[in-house]
C-alpha positions in Angstrom: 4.6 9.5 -43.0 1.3 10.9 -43.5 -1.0 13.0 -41.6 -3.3 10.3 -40.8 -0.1 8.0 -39.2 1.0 11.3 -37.1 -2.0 11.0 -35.8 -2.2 7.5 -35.2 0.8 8.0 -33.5 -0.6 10.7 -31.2 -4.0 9.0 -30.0 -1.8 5.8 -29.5 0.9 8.0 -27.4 -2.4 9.4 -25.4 -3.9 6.3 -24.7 -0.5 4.9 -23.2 -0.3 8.0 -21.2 -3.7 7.8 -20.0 -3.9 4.5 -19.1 -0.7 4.3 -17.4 -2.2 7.5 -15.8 -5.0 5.6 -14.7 -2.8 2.3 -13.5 -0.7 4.5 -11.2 -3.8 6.6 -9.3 -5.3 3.2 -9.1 -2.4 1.1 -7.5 0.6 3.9 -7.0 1.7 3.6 -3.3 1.1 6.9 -1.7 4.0 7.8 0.5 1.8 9.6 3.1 -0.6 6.5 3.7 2.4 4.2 4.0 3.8 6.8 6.3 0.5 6.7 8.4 0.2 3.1 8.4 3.6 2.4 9.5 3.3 4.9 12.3 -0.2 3.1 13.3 1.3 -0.4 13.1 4.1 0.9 15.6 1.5 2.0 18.1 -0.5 -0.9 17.9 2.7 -3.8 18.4 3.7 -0.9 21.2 0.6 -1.5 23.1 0.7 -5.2 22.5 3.8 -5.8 23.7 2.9 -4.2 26.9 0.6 -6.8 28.1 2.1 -9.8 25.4 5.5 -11.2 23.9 5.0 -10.7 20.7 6.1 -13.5 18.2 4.8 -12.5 14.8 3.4 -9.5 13.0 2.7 -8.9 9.4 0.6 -6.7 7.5 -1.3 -7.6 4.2 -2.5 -4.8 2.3 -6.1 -5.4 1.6 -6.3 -2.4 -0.7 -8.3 0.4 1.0 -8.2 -1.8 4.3 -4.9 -3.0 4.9 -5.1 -5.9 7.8 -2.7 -6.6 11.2 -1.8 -9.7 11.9 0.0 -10.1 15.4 1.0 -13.5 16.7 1.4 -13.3 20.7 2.9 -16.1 23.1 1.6 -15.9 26.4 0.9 -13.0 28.6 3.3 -11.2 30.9 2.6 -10.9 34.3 3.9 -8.0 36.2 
């Protein structure tokens, strides 16, 4: 193999790196922001549940803004 298909090799073997690079910065999951979320979802179905029975809850990511659903039944007196 020549120099010039070494080098093909090595700007094709950058651009995979690169763009997979890119993919994961892009749409990785970052452990500390799933952490936080999870720990804010908690505390928000805690304080539901105070005041409702909770029935449903679900989370859909919404990249950058991830959205809480909560489905309550009725509201407890007492």
């Amino acid at each position: 193999m020549g120099i010039k298909g070494k080098l093909g090799i090595f700007v094709l073997t950058c651009v995979v790196i690169v763009s997979v690079g890119f993919w994961y910065t892009q749409n990785g999951k970052n452990p500390d922001r799933e952490a936080t979320i999870d720990r804010e979802v908690k505390g928000v179905v805690a304080e539901v549940s105070d005041k409702y029975q909770v029935q449903y809850t679900s989370i859909r990511n919404g990249g950058k803004n991830p959205v809480i659903k909560i489905r309550v039944n009725t509201k407890i007196y007492g």
